[in-house]
FIVEX-498862 format. One record per residue (C-alpha): residue number from 1; residue in one letter; x, z, y. Coordinates in pm, whole numbers. Layout:
BEGIN
+-----+---------+--------+--------+--------+
: num : residuo :     xx :     zz :     yy :
+-----+---------+--------+--------+--------+
: NUM :       a :      X :      Z :      Y :
...
+-----+---------+--------+--------+--------+
//
This chain:
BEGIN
+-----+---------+--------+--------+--------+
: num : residuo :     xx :     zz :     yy :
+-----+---------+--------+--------+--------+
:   1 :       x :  -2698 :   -790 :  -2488 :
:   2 :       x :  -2460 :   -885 :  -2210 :
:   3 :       x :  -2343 :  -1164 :  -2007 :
:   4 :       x :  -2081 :  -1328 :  -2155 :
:   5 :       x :  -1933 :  -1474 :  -1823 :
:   6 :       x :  -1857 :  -1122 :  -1635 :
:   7 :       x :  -1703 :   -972 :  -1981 :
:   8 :       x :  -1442 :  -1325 :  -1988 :
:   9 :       x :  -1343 :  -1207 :  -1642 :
:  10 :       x :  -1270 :   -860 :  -1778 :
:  11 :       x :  -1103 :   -951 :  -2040 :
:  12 :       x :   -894 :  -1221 :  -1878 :
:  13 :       x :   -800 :   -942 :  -1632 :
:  14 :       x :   -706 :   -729 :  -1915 :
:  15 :       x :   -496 :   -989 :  -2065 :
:  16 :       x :   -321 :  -1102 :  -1803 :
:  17 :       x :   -244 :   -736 :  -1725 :
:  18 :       x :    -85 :   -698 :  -2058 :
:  19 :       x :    112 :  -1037 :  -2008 :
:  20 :       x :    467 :  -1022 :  -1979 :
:  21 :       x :    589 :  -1065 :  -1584 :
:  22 :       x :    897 :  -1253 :  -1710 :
:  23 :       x :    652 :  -1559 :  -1785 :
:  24 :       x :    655 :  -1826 :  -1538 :
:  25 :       x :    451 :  -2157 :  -1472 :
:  26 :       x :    572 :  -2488 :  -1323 :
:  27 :       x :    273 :  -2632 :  -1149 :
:  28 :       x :    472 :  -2986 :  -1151 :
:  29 :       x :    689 :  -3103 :  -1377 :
:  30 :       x :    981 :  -3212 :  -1187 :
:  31 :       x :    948 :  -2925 :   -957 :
:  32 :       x :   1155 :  -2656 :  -1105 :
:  33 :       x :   1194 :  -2406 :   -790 :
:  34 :       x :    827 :  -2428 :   -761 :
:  35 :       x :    711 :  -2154 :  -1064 :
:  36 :       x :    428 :  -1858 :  -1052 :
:  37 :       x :    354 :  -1577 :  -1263 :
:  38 :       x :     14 :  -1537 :  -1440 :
:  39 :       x :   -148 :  -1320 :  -1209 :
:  40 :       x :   -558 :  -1376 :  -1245 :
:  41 :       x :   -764 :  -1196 :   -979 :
:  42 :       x :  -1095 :  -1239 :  -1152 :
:  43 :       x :  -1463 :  -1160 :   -969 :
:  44 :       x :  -1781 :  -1118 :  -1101 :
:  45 :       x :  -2029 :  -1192 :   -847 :
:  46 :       x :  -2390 :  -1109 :   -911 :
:  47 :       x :  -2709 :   -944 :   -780 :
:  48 :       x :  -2728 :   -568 :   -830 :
:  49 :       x :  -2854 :   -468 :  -1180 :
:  50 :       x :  -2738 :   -806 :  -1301 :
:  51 :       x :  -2510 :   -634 :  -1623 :
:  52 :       x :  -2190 :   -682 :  -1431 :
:  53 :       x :  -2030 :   -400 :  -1423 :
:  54 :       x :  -2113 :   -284 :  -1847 :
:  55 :       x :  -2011 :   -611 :  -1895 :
:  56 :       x :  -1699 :   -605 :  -1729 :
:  57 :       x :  -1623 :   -269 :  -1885 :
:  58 :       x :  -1639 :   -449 :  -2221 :
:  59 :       x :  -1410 :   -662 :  -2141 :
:  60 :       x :  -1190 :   -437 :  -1973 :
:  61 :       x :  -1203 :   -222 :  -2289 :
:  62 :       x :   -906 :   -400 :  -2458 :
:  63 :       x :   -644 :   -241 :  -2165 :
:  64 :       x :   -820 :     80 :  -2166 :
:  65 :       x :   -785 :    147 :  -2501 :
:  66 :       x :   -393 :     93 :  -2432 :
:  67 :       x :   -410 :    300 :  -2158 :
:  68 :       x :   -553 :    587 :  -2353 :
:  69 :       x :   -284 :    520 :  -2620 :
:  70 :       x :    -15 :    539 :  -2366 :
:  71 :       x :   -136 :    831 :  -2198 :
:  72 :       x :    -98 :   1036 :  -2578 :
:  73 :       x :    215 :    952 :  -2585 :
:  74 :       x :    293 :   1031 :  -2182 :
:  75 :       x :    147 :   1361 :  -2287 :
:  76 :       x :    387 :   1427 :  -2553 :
:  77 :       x :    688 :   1261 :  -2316 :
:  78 :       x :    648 :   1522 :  -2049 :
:  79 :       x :    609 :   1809 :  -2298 :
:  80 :       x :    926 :   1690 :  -2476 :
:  81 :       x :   1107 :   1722 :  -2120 :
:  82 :       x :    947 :   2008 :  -2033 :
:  83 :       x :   1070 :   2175 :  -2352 :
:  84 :       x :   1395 :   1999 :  -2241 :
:  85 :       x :   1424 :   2131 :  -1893 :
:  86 :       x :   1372 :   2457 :  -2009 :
:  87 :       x :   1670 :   2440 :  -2262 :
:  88 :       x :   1876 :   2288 :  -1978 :
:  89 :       x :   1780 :   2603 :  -1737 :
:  90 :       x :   1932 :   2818 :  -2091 :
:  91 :       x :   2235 :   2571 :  -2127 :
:  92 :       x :   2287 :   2622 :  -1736 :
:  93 :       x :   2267 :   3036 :  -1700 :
:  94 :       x :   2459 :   3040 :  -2011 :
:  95 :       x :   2709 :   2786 :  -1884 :
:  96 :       x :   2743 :   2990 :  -1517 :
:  97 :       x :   2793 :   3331 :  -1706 :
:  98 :       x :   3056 :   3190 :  -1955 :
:  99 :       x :   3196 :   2926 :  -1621 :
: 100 :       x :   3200 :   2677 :  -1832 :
: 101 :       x :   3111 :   2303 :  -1732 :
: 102 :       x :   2750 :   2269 :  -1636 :
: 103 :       x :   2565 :   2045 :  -1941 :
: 104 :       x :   2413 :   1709 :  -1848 :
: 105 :       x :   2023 :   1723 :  -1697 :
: 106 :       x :   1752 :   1560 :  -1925 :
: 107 :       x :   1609 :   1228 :  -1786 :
: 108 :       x :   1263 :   1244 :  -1681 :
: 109 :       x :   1032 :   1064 :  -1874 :
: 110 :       x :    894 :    706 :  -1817 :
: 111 :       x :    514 :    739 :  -1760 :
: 112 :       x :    396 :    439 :  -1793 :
: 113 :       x :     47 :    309 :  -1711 :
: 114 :       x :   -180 :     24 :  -1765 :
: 115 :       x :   -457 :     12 :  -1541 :
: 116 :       x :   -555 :    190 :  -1205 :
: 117 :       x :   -904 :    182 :  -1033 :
: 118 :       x :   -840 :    355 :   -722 :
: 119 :       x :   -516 :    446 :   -544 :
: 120 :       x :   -300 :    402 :   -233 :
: 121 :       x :      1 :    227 :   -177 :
: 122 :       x :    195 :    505 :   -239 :
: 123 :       x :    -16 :    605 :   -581 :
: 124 :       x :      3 :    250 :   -707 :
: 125 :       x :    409 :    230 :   -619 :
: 126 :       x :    437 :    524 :   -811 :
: 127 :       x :    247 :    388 :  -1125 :
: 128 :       x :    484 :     81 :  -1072 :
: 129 :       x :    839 :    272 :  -1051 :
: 130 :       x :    757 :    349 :  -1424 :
: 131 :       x :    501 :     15 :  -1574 :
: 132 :       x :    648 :   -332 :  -1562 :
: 133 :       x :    310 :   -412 :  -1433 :
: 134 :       x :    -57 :   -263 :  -1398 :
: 135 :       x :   -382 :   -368 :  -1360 :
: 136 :       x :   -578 :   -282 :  -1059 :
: 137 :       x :   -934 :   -292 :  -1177 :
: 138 :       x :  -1264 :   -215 :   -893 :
: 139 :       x :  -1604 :   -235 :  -1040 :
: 140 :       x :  -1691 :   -335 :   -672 :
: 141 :       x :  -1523 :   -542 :   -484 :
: 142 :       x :  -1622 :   -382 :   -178 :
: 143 :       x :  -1462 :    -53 :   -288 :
: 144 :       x :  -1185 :   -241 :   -293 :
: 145 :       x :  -1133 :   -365 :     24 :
: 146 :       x :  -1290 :    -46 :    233 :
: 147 :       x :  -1050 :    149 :     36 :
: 148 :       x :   -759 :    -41 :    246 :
: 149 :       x :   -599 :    188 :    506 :
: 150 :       x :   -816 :    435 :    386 :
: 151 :       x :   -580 :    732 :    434 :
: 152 :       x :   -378 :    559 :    752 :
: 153 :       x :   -406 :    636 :   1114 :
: 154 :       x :   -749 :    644 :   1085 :
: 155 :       x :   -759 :    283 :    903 :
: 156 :       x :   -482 :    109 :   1099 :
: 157 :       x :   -213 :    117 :    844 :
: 158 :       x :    -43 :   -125 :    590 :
: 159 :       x :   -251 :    -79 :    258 :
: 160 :       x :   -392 :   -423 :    342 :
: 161 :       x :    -69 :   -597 :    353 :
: 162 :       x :     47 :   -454 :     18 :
: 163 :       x :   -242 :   -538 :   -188 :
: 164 :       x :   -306 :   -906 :    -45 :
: 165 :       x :    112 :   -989 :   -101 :
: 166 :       x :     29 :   -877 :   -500 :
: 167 :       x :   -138 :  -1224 :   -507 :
: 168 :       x :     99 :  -1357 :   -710 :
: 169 :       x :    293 :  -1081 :   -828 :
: 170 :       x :    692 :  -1087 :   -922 :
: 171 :       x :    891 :   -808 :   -803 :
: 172 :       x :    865 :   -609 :   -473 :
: 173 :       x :    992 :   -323 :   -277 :
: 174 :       x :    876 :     -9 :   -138 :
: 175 :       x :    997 :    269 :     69 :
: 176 :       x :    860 :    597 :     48 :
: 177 :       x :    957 :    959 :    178 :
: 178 :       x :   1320 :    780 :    175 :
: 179 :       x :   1285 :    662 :   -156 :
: 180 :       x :   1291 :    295 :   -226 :
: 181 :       x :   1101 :    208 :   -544 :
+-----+---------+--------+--------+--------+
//
């Protein structure tokens, strides 16, 4: 038997992970500038061995499942354009030996994700170039928060400021290796 209360934050983490970004509250009815997006940061606060963390799981389990589906099909995505790329590098030799036109490159696949439990900024901004949205889930919240600047100048970098501005998430922007994403 579990606690009901820890699997409800789960599962209202899983939900709102699966929500569409595009929706948007109005707090106050006449205000129509002032709008948020439905962006739950749910905690489950208890003593250790208190059933937090199965409980959770369960009602993560929704999103996972998802996940799993999604990573089947990112499986067969990349072997598609692997298969593809390979045909392309055929197309090309053929195409230099012949001097003909060189064919189109395939488009890399979309890998899209649902969840993530651990990850930098740079991991998590690559999970978000290809997902409208994903779901950062930590059994414990400290392994959350000592995971910040984990991997910068010794712990004095800008992990911090990334995750605290997802508090109300809506689009963003991040540079990496020259890259904006």
């Amino acid at each position: 038997c579990i606690d009901p209360a820890p699997a409800f934050f789960g599962f209202l983490g899983a939900i709102s992970g699966l929500a569409n970004d595009f929706i948007k509250l109005q707090p106050k009815q006449n205000d129509y500038r002032w709008t948020v997006r439905p962006v739950v940061w749910p905690f489950a606060i208890g003593g250790s061995s208190s059933g937090k963390s199965p409980a959770l799981e369960e009602g993560m389990a929704i999103l996972q499942r998802k996940d799993r589906e999604l990573i089947l099909e990112n499986t067969k995505r990349r072997k598609d354009y692997e298969y593809a790329m390979k045909q392309y590098e055929d197309d090309c030799a053929a195409a230099r030996k012949n001097k003909a036109p060189r064919p189109e490159e395939p488009e890399a696949p979309k890998l899209r994700e649902y969840w993530v439990s651990k990850g930098t900024v740079e991991g998590v901004t690559r999970v978000l170039e290809h997902s409208d949205k994903v779901t950062w889930y930590v059994d414990e919240i400290s392994g959350l928060i000592n995971g910040w600047d984990a991997y910068k100048n010794g712990g004095k970098g800008s992990d911090r400021e990334f995750v605290l501005q997802l508090w109300n998430g809506g689009p963003g922007k991040n540079t990496l290796a020259g890259r904006t994403i």
